[in-house]
PDB file with SEQRES, HELIX, SHEET and CRYST1 records, atoms N, CA, C and O in Angstrom:
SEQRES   1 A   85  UNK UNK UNK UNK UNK UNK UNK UNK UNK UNK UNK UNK UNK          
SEQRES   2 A   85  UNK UNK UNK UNK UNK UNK UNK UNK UNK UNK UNK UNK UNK          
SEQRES   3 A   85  UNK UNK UNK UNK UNK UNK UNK UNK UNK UNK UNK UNK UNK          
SEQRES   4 A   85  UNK UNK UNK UNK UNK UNK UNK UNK UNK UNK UNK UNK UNK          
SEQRES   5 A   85  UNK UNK UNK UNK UNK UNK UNK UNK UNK UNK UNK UNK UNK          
SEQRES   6 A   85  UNK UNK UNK UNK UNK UNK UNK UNK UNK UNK UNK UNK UNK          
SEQRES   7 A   85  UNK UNK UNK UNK UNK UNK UNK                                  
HELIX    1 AA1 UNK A    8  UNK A   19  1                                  12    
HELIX    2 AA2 UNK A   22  UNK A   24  5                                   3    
HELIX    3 AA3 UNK A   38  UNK A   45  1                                   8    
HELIX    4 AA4 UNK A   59  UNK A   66  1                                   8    
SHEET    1 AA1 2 UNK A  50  UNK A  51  0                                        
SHEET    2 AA1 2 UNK A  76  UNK A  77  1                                        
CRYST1    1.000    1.000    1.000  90.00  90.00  90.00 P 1           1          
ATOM      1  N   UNK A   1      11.295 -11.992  -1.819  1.00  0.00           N  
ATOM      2  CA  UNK A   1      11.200 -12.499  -0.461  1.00  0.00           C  
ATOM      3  C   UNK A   1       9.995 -11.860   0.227  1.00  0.00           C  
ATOM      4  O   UNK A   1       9.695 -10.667   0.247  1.00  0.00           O  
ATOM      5  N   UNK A   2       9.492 -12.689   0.674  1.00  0.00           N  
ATOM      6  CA  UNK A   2       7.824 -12.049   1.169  1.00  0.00           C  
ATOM      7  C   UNK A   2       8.286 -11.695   2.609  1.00  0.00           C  
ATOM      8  O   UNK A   2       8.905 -12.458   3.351  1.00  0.00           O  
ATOM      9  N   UNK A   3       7.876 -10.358   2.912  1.00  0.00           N  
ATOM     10  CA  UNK A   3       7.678  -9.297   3.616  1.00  0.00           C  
ATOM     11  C   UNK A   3       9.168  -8.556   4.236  1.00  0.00           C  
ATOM     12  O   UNK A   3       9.393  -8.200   5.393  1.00  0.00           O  
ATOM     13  N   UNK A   4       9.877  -8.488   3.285  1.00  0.00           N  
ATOM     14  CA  UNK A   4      10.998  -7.833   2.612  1.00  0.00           C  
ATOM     15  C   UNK A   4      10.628  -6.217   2.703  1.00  0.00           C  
ATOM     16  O   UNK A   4       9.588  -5.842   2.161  1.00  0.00           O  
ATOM     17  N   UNK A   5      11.235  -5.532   3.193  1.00  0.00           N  
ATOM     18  CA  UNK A   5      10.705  -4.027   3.076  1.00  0.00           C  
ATOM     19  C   UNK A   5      12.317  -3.520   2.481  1.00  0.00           C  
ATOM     20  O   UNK A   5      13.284  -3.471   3.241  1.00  0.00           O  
ATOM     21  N   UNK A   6      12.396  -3.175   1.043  1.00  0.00           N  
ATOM     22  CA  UNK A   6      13.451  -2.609   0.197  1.00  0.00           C  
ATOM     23  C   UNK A   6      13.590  -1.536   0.991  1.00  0.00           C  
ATOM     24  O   UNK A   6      12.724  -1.188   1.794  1.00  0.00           O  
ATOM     25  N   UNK A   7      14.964  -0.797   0.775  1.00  0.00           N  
ATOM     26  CA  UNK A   7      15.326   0.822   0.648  1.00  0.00           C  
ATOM     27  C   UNK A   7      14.436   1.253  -0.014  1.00  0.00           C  
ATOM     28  O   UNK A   7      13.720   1.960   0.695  1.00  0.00           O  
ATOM     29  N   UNK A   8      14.008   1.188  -1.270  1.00  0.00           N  
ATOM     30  CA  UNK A   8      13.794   2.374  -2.531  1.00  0.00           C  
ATOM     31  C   UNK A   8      12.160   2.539  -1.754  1.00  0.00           C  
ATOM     32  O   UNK A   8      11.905   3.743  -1.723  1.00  0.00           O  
ATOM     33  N   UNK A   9      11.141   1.810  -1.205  1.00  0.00           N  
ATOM     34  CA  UNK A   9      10.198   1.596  -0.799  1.00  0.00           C  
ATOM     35  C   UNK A   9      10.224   2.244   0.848  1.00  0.00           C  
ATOM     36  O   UNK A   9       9.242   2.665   1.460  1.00  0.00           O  
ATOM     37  N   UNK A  10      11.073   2.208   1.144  1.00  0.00           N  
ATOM     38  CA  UNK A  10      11.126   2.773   2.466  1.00  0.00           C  
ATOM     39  C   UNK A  10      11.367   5.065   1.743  1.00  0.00           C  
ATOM     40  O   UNK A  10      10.488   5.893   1.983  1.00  0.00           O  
ATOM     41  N   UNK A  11      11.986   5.232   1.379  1.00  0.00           N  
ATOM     42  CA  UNK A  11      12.347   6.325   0.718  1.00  0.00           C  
ATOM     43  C   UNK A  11      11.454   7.101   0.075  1.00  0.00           C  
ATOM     44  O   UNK A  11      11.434   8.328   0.177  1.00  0.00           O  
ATOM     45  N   UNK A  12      10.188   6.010  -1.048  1.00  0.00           N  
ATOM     46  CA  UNK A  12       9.269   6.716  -1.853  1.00  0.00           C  
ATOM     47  C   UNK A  12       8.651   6.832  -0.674  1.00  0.00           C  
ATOM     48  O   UNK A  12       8.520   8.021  -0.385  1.00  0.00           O  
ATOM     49  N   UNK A  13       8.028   5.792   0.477  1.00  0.00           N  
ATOM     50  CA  UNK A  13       6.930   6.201   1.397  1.00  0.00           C  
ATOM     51  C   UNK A  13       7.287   7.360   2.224  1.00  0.00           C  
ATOM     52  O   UNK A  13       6.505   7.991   2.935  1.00  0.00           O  
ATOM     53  N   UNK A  14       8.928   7.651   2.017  1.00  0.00           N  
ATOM     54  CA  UNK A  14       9.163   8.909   3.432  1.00  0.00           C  
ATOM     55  C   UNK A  14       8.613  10.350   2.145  1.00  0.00           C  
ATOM     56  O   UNK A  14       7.925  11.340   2.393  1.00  0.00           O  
ATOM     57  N   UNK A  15       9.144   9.996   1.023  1.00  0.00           N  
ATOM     58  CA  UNK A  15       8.856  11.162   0.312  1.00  0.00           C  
ATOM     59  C   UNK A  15       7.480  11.456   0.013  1.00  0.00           C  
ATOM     60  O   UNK A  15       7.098  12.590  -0.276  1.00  0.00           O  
ATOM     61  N   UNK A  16       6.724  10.436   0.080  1.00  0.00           N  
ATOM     62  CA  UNK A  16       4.844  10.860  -0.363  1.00  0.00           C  
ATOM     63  C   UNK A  16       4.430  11.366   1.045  1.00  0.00           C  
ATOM     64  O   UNK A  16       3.459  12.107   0.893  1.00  0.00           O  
ATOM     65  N   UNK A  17       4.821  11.250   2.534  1.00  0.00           N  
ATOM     66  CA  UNK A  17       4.673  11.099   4.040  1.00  0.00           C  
ATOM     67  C   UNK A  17       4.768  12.711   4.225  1.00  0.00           C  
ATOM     68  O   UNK A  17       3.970  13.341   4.919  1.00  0.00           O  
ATOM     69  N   UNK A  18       6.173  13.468   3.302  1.00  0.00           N  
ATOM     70  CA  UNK A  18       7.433  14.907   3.331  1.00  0.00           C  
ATOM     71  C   UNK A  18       5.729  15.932   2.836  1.00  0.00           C  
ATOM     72  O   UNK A  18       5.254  16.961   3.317  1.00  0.00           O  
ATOM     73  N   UNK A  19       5.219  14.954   1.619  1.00  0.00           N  
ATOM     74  CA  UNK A  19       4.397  15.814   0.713  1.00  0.00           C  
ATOM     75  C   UNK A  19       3.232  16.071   2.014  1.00  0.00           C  
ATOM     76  O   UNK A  19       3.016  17.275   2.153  1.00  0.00           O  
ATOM     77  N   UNK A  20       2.783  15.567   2.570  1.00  0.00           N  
ATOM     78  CA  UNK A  20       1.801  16.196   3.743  1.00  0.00           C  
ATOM     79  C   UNK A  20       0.844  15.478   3.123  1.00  0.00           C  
ATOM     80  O   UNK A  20       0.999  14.867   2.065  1.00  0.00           O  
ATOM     81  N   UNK A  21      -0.379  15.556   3.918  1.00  0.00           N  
ATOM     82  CA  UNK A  21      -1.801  15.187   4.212  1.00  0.00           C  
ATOM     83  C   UNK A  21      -2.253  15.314   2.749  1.00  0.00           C  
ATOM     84  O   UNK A  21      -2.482  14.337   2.036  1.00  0.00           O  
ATOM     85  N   UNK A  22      -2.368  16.653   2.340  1.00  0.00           N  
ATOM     86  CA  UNK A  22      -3.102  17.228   1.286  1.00  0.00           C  
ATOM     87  C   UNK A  22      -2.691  16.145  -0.246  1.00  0.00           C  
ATOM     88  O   UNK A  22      -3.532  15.610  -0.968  1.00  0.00           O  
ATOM     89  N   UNK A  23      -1.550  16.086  -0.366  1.00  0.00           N  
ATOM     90  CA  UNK A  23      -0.673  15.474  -1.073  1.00  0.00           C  
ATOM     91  C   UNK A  23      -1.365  14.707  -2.413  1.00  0.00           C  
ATOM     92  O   UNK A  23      -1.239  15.036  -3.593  1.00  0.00           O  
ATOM     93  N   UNK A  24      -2.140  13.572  -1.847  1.00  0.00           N  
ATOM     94  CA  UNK A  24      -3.189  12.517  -2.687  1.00  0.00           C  
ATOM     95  C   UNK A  24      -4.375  12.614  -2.353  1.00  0.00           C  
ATOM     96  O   UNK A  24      -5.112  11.638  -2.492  1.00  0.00           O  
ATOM     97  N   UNK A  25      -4.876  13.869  -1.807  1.00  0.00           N  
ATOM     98  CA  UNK A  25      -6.255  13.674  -1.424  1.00  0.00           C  
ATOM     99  C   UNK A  25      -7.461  13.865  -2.436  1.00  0.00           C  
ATOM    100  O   UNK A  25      -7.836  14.989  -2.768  1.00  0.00           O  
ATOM    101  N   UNK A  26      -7.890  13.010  -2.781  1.00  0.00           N  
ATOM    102  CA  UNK A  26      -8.698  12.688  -4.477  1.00  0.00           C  
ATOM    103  C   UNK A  26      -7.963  12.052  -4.831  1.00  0.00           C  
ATOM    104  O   UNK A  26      -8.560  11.532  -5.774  1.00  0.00           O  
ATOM    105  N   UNK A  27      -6.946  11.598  -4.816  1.00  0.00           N  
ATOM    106  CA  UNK A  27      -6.279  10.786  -6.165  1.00  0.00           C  
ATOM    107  C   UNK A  27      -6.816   9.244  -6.100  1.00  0.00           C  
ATOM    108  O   UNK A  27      -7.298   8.792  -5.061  1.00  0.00           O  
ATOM    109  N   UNK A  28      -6.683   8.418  -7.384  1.00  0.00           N  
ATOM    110  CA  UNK A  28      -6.750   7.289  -6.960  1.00  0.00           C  
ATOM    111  C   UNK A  28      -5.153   6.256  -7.711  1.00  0.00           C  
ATOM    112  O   UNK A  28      -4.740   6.263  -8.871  1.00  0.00           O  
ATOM    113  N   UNK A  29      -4.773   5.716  -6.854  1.00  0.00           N  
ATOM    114  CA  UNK A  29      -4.012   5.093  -6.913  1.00  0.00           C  
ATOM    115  C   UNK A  29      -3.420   3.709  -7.116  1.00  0.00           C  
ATOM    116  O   UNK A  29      -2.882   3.471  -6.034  1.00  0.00           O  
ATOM    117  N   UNK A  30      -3.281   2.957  -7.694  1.00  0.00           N  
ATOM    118  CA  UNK A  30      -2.536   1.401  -7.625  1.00  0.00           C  
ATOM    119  C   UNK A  30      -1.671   1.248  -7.597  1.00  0.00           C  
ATOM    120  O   UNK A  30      -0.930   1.839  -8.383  1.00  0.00           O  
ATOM    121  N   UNK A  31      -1.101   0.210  -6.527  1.00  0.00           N  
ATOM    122  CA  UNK A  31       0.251  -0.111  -6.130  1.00  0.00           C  
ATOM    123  C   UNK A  31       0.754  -1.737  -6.310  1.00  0.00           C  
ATOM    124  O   UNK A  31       0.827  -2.596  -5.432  1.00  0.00           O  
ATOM    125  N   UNK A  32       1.031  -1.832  -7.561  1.00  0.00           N  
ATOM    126  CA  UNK A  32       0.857  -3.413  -8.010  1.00  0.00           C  
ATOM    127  C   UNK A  32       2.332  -4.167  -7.523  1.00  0.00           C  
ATOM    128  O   UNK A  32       3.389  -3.685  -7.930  1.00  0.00           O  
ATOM    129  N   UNK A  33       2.335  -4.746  -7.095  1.00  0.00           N  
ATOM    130  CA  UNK A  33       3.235  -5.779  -6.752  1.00  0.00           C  
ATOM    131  C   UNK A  33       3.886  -5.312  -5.513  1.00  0.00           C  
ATOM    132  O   UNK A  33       5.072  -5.217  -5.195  1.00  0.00           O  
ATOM    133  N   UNK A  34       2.755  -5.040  -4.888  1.00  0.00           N  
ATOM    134  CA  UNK A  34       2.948  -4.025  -3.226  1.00  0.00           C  
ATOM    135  C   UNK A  34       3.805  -4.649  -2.096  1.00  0.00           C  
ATOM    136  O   UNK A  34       4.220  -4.089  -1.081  1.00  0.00           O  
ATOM    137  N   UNK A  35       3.982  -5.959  -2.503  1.00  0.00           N  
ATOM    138  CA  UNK A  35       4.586  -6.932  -1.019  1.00  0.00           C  
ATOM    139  C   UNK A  35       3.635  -6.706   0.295  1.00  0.00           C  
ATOM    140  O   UNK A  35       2.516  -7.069   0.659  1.00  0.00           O  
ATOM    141  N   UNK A  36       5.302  -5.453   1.086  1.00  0.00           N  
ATOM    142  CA  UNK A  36       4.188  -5.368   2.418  1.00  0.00           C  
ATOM    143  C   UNK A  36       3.508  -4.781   2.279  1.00  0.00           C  
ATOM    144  O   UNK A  36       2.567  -5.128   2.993  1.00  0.00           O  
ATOM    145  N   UNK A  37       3.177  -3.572   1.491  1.00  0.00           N  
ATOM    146  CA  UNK A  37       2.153  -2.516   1.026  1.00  0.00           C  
ATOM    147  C   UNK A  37       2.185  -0.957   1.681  1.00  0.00           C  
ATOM    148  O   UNK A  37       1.371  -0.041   1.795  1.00  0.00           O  
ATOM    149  N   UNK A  38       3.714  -1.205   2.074  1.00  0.00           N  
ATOM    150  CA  UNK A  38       4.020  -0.232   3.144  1.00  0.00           C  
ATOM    151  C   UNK A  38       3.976   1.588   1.920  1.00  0.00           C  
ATOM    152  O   UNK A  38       3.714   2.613   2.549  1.00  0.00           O  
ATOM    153  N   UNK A  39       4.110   1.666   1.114  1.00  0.00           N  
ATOM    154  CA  UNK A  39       3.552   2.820  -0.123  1.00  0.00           C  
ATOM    155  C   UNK A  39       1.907   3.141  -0.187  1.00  0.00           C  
ATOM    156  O   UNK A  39       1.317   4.190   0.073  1.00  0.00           O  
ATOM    157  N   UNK A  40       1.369   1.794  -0.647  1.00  0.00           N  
ATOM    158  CA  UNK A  40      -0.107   2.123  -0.539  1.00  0.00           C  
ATOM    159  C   UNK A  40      -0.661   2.349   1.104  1.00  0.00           C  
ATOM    160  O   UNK A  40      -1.594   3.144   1.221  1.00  0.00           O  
ATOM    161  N   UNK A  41      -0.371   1.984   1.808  1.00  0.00           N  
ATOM    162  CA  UNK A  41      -0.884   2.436   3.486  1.00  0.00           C  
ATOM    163  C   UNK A  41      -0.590   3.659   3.594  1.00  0.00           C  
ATOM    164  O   UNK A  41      -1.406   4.486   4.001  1.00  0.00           O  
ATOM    165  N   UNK A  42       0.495   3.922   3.283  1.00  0.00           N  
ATOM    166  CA  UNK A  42       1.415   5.941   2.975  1.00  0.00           C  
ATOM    167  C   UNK A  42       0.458   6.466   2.554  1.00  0.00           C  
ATOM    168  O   UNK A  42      -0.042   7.472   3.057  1.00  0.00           O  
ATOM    169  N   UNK A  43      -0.064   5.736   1.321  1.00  0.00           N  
ATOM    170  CA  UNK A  43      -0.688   6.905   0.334  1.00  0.00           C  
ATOM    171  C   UNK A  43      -2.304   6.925   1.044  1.00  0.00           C  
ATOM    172  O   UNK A  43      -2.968   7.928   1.308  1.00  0.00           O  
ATOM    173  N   UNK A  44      -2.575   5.890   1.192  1.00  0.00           N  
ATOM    174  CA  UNK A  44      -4.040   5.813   2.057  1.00  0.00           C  
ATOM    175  C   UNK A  44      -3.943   6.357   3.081  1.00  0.00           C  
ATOM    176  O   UNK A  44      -5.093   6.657   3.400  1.00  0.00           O  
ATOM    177  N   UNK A  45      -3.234   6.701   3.860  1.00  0.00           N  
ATOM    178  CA  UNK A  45      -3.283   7.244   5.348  1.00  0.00           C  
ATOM    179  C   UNK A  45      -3.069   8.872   4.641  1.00  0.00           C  
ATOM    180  O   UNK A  45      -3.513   9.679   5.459  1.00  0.00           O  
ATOM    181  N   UNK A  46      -2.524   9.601   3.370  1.00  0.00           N  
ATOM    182  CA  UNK A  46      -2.696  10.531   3.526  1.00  0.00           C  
ATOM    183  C   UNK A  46      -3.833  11.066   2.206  1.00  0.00           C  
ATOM    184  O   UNK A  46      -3.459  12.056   1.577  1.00  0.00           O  
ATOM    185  N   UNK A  47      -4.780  10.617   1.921  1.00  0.00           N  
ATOM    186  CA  UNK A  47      -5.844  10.854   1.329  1.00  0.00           C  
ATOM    187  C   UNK A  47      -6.470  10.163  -0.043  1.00  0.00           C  
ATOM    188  O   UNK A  47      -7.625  10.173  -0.468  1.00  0.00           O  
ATOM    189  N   UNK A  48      -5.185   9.521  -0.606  1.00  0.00           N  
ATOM    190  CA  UNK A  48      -5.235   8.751  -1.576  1.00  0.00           C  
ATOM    191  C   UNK A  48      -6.670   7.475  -1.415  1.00  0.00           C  
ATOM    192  O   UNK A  48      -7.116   7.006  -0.368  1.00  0.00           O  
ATOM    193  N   UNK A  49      -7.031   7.240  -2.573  1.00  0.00           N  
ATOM    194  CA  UNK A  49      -8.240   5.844  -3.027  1.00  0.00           C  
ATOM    195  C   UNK A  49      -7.372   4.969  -3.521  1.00  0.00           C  
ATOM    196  O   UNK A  49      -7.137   5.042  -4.727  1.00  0.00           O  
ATOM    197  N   UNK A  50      -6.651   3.876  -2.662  1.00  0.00           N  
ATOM    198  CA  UNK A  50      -5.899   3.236  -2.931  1.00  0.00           C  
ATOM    199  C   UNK A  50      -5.837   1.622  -3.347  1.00  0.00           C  
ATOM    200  O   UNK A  50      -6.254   0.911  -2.432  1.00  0.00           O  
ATOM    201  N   UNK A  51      -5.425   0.927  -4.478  1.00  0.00           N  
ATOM    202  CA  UNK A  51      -5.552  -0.420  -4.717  1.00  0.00           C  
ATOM    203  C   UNK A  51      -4.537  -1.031  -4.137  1.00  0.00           C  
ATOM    204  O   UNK A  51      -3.659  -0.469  -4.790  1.00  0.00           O  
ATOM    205  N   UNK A  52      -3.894  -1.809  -3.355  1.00  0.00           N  
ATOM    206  CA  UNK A  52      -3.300  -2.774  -3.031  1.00  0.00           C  
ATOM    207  C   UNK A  52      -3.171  -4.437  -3.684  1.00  0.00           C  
ATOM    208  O   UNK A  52      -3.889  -5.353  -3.284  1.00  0.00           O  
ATOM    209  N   UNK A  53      -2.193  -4.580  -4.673  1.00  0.00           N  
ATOM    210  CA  UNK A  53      -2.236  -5.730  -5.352  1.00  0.00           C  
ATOM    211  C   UNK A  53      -1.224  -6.404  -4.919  1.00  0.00           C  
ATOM    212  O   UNK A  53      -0.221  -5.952  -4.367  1.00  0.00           O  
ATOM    213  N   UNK A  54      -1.502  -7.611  -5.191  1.00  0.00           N  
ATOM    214  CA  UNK A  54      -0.022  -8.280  -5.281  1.00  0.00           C  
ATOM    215  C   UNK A  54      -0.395  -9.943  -5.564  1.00  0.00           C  
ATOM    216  O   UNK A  54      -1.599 -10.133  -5.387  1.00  0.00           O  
ATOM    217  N   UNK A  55       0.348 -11.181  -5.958  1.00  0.00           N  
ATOM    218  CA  UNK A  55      -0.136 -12.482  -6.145  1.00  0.00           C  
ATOM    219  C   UNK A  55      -1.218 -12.931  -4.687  1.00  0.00           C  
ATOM    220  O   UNK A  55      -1.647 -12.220  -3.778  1.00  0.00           O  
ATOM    221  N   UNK A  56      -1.350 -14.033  -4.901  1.00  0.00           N  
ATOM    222  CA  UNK A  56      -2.370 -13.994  -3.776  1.00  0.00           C  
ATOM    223  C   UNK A  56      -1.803 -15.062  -2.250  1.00  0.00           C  
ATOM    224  O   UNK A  56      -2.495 -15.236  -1.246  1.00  0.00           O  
ATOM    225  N   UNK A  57      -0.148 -15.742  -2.523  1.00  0.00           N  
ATOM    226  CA  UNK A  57       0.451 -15.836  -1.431  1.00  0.00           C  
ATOM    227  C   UNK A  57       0.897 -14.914  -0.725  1.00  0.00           C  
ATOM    228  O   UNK A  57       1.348 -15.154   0.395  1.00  0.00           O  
ATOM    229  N   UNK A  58       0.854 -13.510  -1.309  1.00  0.00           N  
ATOM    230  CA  UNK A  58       1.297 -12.044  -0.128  1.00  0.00           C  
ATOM    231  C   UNK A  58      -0.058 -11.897   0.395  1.00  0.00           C  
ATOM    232  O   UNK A  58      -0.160 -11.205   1.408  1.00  0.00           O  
ATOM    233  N   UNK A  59      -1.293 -12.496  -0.174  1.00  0.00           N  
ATOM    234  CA  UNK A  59      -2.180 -11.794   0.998  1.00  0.00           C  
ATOM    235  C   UNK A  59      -2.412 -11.415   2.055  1.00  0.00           C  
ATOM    236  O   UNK A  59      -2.880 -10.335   2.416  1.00  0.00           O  
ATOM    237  N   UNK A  60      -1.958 -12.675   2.880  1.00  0.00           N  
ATOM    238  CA  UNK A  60      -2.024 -12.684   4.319  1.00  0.00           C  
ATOM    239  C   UNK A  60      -0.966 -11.353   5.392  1.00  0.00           C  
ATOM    240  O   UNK A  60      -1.060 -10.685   6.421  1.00  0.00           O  
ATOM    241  N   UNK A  61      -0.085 -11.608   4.334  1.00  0.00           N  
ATOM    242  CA  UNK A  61       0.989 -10.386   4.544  1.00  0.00           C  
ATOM    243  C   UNK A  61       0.399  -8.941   4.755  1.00  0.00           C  
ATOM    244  O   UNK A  61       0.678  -8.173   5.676  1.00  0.00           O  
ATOM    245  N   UNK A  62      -0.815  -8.645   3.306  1.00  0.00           N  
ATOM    246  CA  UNK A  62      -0.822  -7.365   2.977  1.00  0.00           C  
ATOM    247  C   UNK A  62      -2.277  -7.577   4.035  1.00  0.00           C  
ATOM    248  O   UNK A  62      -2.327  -6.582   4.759  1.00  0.00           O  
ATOM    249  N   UNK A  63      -3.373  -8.476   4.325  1.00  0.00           N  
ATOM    250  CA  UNK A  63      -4.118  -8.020   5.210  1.00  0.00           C  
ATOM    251  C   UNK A  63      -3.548  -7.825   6.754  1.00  0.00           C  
ATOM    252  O   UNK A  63      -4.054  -6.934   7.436  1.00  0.00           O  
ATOM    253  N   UNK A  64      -2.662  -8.525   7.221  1.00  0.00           N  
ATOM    254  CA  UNK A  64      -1.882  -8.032   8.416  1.00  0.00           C  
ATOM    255  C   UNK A  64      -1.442  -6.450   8.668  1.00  0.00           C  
ATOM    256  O   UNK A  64      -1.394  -5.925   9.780  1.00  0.00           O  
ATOM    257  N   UNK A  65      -1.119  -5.770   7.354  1.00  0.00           N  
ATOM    258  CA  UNK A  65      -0.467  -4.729   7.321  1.00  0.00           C  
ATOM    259  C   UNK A  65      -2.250  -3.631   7.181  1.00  0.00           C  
ATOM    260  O   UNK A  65      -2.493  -2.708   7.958  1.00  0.00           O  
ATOM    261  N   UNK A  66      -2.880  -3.917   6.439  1.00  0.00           N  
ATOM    262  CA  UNK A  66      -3.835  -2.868   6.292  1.00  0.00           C  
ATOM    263  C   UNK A  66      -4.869  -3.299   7.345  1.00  0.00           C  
ATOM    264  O   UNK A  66      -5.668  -2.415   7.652  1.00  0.00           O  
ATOM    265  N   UNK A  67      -4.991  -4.335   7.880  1.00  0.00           N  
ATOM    266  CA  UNK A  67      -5.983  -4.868   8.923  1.00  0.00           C  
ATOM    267  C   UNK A  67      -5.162  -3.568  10.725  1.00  0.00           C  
ATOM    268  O   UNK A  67      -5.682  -2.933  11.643  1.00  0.00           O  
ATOM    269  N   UNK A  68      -4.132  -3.779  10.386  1.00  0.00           N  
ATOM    270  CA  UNK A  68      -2.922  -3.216  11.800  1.00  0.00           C  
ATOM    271  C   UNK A  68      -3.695  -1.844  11.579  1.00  0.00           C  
ATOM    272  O   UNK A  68      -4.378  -1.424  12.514  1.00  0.00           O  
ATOM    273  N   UNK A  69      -3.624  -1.122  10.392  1.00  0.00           N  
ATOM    274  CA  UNK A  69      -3.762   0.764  10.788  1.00  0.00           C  
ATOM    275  C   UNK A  69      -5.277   0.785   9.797  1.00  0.00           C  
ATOM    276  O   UNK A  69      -5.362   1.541   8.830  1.00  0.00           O  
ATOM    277  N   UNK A  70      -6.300  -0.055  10.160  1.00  0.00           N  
ATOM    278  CA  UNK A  70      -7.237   0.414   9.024  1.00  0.00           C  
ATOM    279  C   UNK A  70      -8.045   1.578   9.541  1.00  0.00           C  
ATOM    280  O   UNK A  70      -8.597   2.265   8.682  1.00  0.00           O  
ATOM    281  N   UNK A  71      -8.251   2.009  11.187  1.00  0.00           N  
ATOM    282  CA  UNK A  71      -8.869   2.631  11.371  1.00  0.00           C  
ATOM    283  C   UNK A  71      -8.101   4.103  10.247  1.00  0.00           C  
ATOM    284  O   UNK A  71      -9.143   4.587   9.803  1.00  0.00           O  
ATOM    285  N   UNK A  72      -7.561   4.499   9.964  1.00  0.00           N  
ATOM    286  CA  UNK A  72      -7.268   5.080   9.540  1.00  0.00           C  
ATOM    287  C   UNK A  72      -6.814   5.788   7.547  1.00  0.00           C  
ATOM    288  O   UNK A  72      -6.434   6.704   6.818  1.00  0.00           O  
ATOM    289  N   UNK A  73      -7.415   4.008   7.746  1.00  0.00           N  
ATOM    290  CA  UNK A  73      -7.265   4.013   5.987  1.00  0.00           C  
ATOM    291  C   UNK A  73      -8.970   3.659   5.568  1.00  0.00           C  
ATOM    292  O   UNK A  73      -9.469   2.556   5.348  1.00  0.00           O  
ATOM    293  N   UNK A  74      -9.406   4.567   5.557  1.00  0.00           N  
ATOM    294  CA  UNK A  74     -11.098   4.298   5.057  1.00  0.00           C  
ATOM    295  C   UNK A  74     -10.727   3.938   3.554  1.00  0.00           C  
ATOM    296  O   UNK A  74     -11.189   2.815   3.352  1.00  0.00           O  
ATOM    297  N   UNK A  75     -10.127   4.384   2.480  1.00  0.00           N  
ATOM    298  CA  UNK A  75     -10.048   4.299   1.201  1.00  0.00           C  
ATOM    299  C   UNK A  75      -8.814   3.367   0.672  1.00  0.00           C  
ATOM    300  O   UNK A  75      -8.281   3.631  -0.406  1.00  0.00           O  
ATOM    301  N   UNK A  76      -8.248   1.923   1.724  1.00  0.00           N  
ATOM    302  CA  UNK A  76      -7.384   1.655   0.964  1.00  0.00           C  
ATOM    303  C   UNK A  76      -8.124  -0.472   0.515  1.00  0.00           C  
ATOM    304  O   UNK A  76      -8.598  -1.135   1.438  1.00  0.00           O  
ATOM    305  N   UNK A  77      -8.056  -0.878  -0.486  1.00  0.00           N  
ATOM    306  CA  UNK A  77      -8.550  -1.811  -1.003  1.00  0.00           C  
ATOM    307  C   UNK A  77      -7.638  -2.597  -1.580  1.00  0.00           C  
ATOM    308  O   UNK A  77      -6.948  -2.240  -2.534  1.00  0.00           O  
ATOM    309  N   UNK A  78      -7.594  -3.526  -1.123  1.00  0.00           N  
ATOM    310  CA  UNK A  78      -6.910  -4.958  -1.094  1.00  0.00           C  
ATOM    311  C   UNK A  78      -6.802  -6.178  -2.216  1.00  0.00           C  
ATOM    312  O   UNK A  78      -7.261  -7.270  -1.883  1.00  0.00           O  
ATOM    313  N   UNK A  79      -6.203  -6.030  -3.551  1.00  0.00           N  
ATOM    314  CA  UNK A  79      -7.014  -7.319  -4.398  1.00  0.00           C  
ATOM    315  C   UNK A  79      -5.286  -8.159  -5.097  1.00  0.00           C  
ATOM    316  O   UNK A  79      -4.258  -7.618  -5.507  1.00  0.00           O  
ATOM    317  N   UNK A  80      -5.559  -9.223  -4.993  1.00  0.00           N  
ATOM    318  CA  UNK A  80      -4.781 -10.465  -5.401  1.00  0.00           C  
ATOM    319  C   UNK A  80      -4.956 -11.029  -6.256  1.00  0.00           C  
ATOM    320  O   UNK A  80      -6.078 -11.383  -6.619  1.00  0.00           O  
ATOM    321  N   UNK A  81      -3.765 -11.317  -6.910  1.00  0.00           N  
ATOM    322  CA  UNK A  81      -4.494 -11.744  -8.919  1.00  0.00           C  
ATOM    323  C   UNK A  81      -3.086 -12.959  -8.816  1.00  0.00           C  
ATOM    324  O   UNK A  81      -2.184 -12.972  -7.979  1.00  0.00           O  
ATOM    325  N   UNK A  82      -3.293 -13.827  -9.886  1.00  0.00           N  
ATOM    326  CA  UNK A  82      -2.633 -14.790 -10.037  1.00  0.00           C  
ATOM    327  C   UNK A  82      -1.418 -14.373 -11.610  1.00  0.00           C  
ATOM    328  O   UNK A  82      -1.512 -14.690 -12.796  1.00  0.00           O  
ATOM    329  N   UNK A  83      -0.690 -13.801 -11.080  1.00  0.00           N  
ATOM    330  CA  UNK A  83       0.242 -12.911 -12.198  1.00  0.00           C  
ATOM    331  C   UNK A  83       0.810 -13.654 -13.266  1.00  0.00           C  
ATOM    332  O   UNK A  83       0.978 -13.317 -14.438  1.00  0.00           O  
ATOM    333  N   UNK A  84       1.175 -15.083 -12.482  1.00  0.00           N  
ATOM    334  CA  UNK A  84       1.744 -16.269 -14.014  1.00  0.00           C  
ATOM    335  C   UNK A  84       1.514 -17.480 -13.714  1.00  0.00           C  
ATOM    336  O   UNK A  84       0.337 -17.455 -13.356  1.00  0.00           O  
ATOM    337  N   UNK A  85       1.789 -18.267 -13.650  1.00  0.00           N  
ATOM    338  CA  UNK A  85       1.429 -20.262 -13.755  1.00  0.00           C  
ATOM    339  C   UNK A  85       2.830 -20.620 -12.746  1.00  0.00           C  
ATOM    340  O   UNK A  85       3.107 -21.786 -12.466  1.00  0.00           O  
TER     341      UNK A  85                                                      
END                                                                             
């Protein structure tokens, strides 16, 4: 269901959020089948180089969400792939 925000996704983002700033800073990251992308914005807002994937009918979804806090995500990147037929 497009723009569905799970438990388990609400939980990993509080636990990468617990780890602090320092946390992913250098890392680089992909978050494939991101929906709202509410993990990769987590991880980009705390230092992470982050990919944001997902089919390319969530786009509009996932640029709403990283377009809302980008001042703050210099390193998070956006790409849409066509996963099956």
């Amino acid at each position: 269901m497009l723009g569905q925000t799970y438990n388990v996704i609400q939980v990993l983002s509080n636990y990468i959020a617990f780890r602090g700033t320092g946390y992913l800073e250098g890392k680089k990251i992909v978050e494939l089948g991101s929906g709202t992308g509410l993990v990769g914005l987590v991880a980009g807002a705390l230092g992470g180089s982050v990919w944001i994937t997902d089919q390319a009918f969530v786009f509009v979804c996932l640029m709403t969400s990283v377009v809302s806090v980008k001042s703050s995500l210099a390193r998070c990147w956006i790409s849409c792939t066509k996963m099956w037929d």
